[in-house]
C-alpha positions in Angstrom: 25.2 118.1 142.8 25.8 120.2 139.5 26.9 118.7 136.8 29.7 121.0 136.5 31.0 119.2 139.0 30.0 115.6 138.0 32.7 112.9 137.3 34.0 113.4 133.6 34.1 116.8 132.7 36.6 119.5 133.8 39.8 119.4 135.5 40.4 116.1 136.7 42.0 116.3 140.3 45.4 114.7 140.7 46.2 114.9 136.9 46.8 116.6 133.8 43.7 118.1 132.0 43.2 116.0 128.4 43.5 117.1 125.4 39.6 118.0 124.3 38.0 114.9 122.6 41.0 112.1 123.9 39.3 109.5 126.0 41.7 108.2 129.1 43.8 105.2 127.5 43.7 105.9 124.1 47.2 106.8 122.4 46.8 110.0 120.6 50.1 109.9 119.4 50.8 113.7 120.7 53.4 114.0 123.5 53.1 116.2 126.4 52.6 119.7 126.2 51.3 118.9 122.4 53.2 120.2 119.4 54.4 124.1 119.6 54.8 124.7 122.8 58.4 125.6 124.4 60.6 122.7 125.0 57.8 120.1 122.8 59.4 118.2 120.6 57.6 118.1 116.8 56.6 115.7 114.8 58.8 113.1 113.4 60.3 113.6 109.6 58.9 111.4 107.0 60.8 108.2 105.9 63.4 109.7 103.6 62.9 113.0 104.1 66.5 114.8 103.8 67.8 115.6 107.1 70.9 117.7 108.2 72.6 120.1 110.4 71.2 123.2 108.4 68.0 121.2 107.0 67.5 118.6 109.7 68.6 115.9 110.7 70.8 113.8 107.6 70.7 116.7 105.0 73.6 118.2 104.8 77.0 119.2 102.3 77.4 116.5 99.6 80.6 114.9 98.6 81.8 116.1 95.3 81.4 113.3 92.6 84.5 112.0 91.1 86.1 113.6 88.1 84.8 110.0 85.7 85.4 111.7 82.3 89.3 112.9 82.4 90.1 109.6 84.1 87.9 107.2 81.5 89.7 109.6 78.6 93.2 108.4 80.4 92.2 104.9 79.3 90.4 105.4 76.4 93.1 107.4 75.1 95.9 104.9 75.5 93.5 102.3 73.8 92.9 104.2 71.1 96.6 105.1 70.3 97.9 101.4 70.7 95.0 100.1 68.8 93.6 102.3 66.0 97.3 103.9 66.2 99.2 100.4 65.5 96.5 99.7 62.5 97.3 103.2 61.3 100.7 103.4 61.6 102.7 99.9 61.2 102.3 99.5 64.7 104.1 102.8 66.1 101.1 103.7 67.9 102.0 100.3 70.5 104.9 102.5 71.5 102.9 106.1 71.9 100.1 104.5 74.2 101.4 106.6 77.5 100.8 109.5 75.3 97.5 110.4 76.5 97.7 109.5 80.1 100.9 111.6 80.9 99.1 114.6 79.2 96.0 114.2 81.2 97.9 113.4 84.5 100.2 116.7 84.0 97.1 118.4 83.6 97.0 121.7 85.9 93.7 120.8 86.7 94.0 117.8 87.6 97.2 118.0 89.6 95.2 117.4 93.3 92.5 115.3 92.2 93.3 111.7 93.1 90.7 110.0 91.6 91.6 111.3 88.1 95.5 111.0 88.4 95.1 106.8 89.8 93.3 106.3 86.8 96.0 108.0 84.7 99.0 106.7 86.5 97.3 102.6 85.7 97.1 104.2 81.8 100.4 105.4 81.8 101.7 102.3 83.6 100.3 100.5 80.3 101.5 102.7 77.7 104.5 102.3 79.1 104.6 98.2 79.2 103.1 98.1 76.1 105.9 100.6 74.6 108.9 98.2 75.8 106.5 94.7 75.1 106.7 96.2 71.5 110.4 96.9 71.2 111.5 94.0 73.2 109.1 91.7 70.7 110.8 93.6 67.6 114.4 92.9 68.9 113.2 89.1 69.5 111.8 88.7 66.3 115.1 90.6 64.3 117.3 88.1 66.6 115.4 85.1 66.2 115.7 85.7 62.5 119.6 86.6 62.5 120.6 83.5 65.2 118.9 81.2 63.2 120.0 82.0 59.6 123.9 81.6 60.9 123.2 78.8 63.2 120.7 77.1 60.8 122.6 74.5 57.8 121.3 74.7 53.9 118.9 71.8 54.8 117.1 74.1 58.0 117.1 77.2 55.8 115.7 76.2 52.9 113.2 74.3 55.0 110.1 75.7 57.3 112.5 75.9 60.6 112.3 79.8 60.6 109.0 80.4 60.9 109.1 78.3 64.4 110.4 80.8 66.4 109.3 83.6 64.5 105.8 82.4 64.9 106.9 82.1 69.1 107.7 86.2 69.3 104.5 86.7 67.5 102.0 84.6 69.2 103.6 85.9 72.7 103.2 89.7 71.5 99.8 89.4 70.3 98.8 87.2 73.7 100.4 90.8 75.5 98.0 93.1 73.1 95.2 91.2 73.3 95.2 91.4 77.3 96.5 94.4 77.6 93.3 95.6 74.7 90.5 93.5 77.3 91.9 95.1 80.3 92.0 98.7 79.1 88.1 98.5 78.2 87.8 97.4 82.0 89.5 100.3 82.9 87.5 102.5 80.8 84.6 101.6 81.6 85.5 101.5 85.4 86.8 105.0 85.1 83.4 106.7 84.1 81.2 104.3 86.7 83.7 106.0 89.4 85.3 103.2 90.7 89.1 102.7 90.7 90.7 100.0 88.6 94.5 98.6 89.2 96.1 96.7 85.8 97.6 93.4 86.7 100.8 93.4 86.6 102.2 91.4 83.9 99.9 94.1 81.6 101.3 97.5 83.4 104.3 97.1 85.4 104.0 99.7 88.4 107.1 102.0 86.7 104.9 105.2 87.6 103.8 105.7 91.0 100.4 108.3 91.7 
């Protein structure tokens, strides 16, 4: 016998001829038909390799990335007129703080944007509280004063007894501002990592609704 027809080499009968060089058992990793040929399926992608609909498999349209920087300056905005504004200005600026936000949130441009007009409905929310926390604390501290100077007798107002509940409206109002100051620079910073921020409720009172 030949050995072109010796066991091993040629078409093996009953069987698919082997890929040249691949003994019988060993895993070559290739599936049938190889890679290229109609109906073959190719290689895997790499691990993390972008894949999609137009670029394979998980590579595909993006979401857009929330608008951080109007909705941080809804924030920032009110801070800065409550704070800086109040220093400035014998307080008026507690009473201005929904200033900013309204602006931002009437904005044209940001009109259908939902991220940007939460953030600047929870800012407004506060600039509004803050506005009424400041006219309600100056009506307390006027009446405190007035109440107490015809209810009080020559001994109470010539003594200390004033400052009592004086010193009540003021340490309630600046208890408000303080909180109000800590949960704004949340917010703010909140705002421009993208996430969404809600102000508790006895800081902004939900007056203004997205």
């Amino acid at each position: 016998m030949s050995d072109y027809h010796q066991s091993g080499y040629g078409r093996q009968a009953g069987g698919p001829q082997q890929p040249y060089g691949a003994q019988p058992g060993w895993d070559t990793g290739v599936p049938p038909g190889g890679y290229g040929y109609p109906g073959a399926a190719g290689p895997p992608p790499a691990p993390g390799y972008p894949t999609g609909p137009a670029y394979g498999p998980g590579y595909g349209p993006q979401p857009p990335s929330p608008s951080t920087s109007p909705a941080m300056w809804a924030h920032l905005g009110a801070l800065l007129t409550i704070t800086v504004g109040s220093a400035m200005c014998c307080g008026i600026g507690s009473i201005a703080g929904w200033i900013a936000p309204m602006t931002i949130r009437g904005n044209e441009r940001h009109q259908h944007d939902p991220y940007v007009r939460h953030h600047a409905t929870q800012a407004l929310n506060l600039g509004i509280t803050q506005a009424i926390m400041a006219v309600i604390g100056v009506v307390l501290y006027v009446a405190s004063g007035i109440i107490f100077s015809v209810a009080a007798d020559e001994a109470q107002r010539a003594g200390a007894g004033l400052a009592v509940p004086l010193l009540t409206v003021i340490g309630i109002m600046a208890a408000n501002g303080i909180a109000a100051i800590v949960c704004a620079i949340i917010a703010t910073v909140k705002a421009t990592r993208g996430e969404l921020w809600t102000y508790p409720r006895l800081i902004a009172w939900p007056i203004s609704k997205g």
